[in-house]
C-alpha positions as CSV (number, residue, x, y, z in Angstrom):
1,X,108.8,43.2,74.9
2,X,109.1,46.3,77.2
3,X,107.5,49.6,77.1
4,X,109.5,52.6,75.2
5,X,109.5,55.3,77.9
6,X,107.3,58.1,77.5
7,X,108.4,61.5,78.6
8,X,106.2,63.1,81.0
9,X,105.0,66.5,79.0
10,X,105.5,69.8,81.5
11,X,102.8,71.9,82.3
12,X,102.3,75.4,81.2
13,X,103.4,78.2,83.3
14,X,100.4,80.0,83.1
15,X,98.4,76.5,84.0
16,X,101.1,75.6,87.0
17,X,100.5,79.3,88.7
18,X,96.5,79.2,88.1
19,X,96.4,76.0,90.1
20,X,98.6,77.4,92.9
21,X,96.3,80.6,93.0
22,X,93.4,78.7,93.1
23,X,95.1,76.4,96.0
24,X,96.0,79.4,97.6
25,X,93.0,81.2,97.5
26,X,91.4,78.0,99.0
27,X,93.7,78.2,102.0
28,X,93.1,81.8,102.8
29,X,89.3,81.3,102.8
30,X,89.4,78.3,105.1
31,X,91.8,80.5,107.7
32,X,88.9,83.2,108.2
33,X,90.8,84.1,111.3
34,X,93.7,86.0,109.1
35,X,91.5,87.7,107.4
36,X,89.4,88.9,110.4
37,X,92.2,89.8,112.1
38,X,93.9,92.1,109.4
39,X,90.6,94.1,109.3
40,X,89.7,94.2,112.8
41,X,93.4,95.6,114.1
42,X,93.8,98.3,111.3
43,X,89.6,99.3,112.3
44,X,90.6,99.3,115.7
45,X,93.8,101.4,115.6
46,X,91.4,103.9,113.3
47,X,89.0,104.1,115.8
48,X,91.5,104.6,118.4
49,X,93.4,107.1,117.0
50,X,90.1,108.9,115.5
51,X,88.5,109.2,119.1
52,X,90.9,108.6,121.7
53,X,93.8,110.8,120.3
54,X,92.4,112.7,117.3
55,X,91.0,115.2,119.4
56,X,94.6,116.4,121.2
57,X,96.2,116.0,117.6
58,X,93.8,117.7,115.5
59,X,91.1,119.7,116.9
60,X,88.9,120.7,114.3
61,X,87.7,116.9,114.3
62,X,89.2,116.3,110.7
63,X,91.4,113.9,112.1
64,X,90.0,110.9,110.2
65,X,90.7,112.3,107.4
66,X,94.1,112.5,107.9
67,X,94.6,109.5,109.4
68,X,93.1,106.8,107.3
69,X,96.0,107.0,103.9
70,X,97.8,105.5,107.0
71,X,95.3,103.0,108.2
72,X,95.1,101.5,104.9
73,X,98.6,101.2,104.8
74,X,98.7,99.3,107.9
75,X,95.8,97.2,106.9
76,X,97.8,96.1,103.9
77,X,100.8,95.5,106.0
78,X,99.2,93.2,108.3
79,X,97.5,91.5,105.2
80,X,100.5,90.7,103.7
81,X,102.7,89.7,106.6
82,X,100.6,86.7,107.3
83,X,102.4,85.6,103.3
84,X,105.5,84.9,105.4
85,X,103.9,82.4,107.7
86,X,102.0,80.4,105.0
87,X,106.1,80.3,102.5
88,X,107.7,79.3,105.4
89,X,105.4,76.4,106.0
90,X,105.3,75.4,102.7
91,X,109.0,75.2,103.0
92,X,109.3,73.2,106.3
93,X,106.3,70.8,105.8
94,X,107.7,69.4,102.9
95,X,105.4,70.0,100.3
96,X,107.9,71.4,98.5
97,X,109.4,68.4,97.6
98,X,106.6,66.7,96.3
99,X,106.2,69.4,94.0
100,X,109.4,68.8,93.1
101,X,108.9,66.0,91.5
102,X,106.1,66.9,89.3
103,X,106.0,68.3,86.1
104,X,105.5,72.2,87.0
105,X,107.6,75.1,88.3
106,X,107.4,74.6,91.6
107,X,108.2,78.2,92.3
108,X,104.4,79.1,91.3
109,X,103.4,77.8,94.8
110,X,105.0,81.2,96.1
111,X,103.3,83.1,93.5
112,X,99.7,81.7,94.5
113,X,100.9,82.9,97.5
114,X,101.4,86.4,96.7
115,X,98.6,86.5,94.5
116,X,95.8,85.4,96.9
117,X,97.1,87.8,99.8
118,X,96.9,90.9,97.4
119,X,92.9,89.7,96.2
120,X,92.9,89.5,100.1
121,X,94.4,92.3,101.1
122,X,92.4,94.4,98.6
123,X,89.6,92.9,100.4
124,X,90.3,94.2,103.7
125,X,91.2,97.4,102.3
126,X,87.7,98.3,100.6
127,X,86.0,97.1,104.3
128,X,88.6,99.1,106.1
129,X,87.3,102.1,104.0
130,X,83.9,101.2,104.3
131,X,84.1,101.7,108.5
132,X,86.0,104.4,107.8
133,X,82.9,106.0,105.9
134,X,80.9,105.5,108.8
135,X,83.1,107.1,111.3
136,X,83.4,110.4,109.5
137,X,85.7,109.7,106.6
138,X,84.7,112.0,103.8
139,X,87.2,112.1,100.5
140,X,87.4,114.9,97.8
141,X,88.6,112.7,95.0
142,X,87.3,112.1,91.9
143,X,87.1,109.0,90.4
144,X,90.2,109.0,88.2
145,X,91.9,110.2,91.7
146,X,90.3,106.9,93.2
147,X,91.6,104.7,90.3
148,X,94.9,106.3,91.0
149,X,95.1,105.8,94.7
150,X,93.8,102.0,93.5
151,X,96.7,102.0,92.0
152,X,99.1,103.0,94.5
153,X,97.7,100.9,97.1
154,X,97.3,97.6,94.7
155,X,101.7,98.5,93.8
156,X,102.4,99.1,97.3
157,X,100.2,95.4,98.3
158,X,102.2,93.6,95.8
159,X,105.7,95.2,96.5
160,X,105.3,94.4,100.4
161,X,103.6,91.3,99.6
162,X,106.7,90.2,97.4
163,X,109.1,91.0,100.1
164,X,107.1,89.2,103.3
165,X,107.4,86.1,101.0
166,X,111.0,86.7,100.2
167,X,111.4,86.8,104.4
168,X,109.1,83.9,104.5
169,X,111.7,81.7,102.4
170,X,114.6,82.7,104.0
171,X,113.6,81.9,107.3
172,X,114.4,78.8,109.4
173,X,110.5,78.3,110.6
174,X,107.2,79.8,110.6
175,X,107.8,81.7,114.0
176,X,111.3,83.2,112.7
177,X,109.2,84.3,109.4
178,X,106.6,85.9,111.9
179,X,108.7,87.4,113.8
180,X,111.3,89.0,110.7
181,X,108.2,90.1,109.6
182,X,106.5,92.1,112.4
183,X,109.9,94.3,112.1
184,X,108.5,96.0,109.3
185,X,105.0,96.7,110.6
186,X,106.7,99.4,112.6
187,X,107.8,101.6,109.5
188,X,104.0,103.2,109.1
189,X,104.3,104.5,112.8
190,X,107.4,106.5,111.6
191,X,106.0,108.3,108.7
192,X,103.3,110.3,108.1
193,X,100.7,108.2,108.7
194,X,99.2,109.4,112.1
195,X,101.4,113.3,112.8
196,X,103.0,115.1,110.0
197,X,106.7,114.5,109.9
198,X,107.5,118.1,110.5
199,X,106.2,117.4,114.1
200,X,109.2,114.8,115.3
201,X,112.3,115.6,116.1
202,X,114.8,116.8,113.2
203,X,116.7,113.0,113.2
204,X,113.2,111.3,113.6
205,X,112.1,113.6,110.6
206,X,115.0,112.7,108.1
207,X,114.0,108.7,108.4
208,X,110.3,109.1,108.2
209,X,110.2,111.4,105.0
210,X,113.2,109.1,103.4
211,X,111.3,105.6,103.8
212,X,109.3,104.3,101.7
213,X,106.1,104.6,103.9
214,X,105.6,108.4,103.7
215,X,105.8,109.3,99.5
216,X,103.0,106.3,99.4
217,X,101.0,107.5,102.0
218,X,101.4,111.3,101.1
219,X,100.4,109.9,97.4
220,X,96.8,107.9,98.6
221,X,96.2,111.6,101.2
222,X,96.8,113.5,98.2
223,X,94.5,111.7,95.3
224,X,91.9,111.5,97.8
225,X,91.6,114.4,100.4
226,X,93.5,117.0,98.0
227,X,96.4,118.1,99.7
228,X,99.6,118.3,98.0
229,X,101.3,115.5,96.6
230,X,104.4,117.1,95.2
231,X,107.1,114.8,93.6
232,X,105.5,112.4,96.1
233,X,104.0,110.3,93.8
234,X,107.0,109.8,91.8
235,X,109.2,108.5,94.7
236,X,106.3,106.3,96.1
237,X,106.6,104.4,92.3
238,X,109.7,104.2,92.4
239,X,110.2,102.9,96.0
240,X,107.2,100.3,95.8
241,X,108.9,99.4,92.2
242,X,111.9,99.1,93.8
243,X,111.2,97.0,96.6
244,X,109.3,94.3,94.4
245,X,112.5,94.2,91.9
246,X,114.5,93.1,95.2
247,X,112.0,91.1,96.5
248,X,111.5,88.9,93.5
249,X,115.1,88.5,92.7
250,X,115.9,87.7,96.4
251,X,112.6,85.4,96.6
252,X,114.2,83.4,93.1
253,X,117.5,83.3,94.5
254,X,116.8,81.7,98.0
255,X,113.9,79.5,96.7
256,X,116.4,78.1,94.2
257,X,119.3,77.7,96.8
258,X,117.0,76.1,99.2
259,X,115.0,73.4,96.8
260,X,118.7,72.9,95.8
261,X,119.6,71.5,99.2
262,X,116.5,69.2,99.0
């Protein structure tokens, strides 16, 4: 007499994507180096530009408070670029295809990704501010202006987080995802981040304040330092809403194209 078959029941979505955060999370504290190093570089370039150059940029010695909206940009950026690294290996070890063949959406396994580099990246940003306390950093915001530049800086996390694993998946390797995404660690050095725009030459200007990089930054300066934020704050939601639209649609689409060819 045989068996009847028994279909294997799915998992939940919500259950799938928990585990993969959780497995996630588990690799990012085990690689303590990542995290170390997207705190110490963004503390570093602060305390470079703070005491090296701030005094030829800005010499009433309120440099730091210009400068660190920026910094904490960068400190997300290099947060979240290490997200391309850790798809693209999941994509070339072939774990991918053991996940394949269970009963989940294997697609979560970039969403635990995403999700344990913004908890880390948030991290990094509250010890980046934290240095930047002691070195002189002194913000006028209140705390609804704090929740809002929260905000901001949690949208902008995810949204850049999204598209580092969108370059992770379409990438051959783990160096080509590194590499792909190092490009876009150069866009906070042509904003506003470290000299007002209105300092660079005129074709130099017109990229820096029509990237996304400058509303976001001139939104986080403005909630917490009190300078003017304009229709800044608008454009920065839209851009960082933007971005993780295109980044989630192009992560789907090559994630699906790729397991496809499995």
């Amino acid at each position: 007499m045989t068996t009847p078959y028994k279909a294997v029941q799915s998992v939940s979505f919500l259950t799938t994507n928990a585990v993969f955060i959780g497995r996630s999370i588990r690799l990012s504290l085990r690689n303590v180096e990542a995290l170390l190093m997207a705190v110490i570089l963004p503390v570093m370039l602060m305390l470079l530009f703070t005491y090296v150059f701030g005094g030829a940029i800005d010499t009433t010695g309120n440099y730091v408070n210009y400068v660190v909206p920026g910094i904490i940009l960068l400190c997300a950026g290099f947060g979240s670029s290490s997200t391309a690294v850790n798809v693209a290996e999941d994509m070339t070890n072939g774990i991918i295809d053991r996940f394949r063949t269970m009963p989940i959406t294997s697609i979560s396994v970039i969403t635990g990704h995403v999700v344990a580099s913004v908890a880390r990246n948030l991290l990094a940003t509250g010890i980046v501010i934290g240095v930047a306390y002691l070195v002189g950093f002194r913000p006028t915001g209140s705390v609804m202006e704090w929740l809002g530049a929260l905000g901001v800086i949690t949208l902008f996390i995810l949204a850049f987080t999204w598209l580092f694993a969108a370059i992770g998946l379409a990438s051959g390797n783990p160096s080509a995802a590194s590499g792909y995404g190092f490009a876009l660690l150069f866009l906070p050095y042509i904003s506003s981040a470290f000299v007002p725009t209105d300092t660079m030459p005129t074709w130099l200007r017109g990229v820096a304040d029509n990237q996304p990089i400058t509303p976001v930054i001139e939104t986080i300066r403005g909630l917490l330092t009190g300078t003017p934020i304009d229709n800044s704050a608008w454009l920065a939601a839209g851009w960082c809403v933007l971005l993780l639209l295109i980044a989630i649609g192009w992560s789907i689409l090559t994630f699906r194209r790729k397991a496809a060819r499995r």
